[in-house]
N, C-alpha and C positions, 0 to 999 in steps of 0.2 A: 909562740906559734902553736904549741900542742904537739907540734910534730914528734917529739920521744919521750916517754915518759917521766915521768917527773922520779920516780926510783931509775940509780943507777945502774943498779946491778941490769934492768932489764931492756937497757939503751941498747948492749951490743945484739940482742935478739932482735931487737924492734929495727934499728938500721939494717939488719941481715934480708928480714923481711921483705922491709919497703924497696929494698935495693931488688930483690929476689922478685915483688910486683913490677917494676919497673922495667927490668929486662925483660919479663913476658907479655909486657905492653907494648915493647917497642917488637919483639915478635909480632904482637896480633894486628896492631893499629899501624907501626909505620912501617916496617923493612917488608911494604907488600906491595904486590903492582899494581898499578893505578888503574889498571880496568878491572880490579875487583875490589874499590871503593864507593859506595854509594853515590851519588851527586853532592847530596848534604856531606858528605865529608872530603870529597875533592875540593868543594867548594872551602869548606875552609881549612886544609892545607893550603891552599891557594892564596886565604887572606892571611896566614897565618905566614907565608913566605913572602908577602908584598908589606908586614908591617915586621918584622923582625929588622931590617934593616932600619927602618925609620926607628927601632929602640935606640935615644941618648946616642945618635949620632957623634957627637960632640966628645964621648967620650971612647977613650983609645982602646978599653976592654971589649967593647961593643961593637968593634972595626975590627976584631980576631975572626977571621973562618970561621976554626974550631968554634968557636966561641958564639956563633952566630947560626952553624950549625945546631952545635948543641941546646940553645934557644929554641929553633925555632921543632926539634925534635920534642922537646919537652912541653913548651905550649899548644904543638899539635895532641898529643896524647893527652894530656889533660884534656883539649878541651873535648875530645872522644871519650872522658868518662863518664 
């Protein structure tokens, strides 16, 4: 997938990183109140909380809270990048 680099030694810096962007994403894009999100981005927090459930229904990881939470936090911020 590209996501860490192909040398080891410089995986534990690169996961520090992305971990380090990710938390000040979910600062900037999601833990904020909803009347200081544009339209185009209510709008899709919105589809992005109406199709997380519909993820593989079927199966029992994708029926966890946490786990559906954590979803649908991560495909809203991305799709905010």
């Amino acid at each position: 997938l590209g996501y860490l680099p192909a040398n080891a030694s410089r995986r534990e810096h690169a996961l520090d990183r992305k971990r380090s962007e990710y938390r000040d994403a979910i600062a900037q894009h999601y833990d904020i109140d909803d009347d200081t999100r544009t339209m185009q981005e209510q709008e899709t927090l919105r589809q992005v909380l109406v199709d997380v459930p519909r993820t593989a229904p079927d199966v029992v990881l994708f029926r966890d809270d946490r786990i559906r939470k954590a979803l649908g936090r991560l495909l809203y911020i991305w799709a905010c990048r």
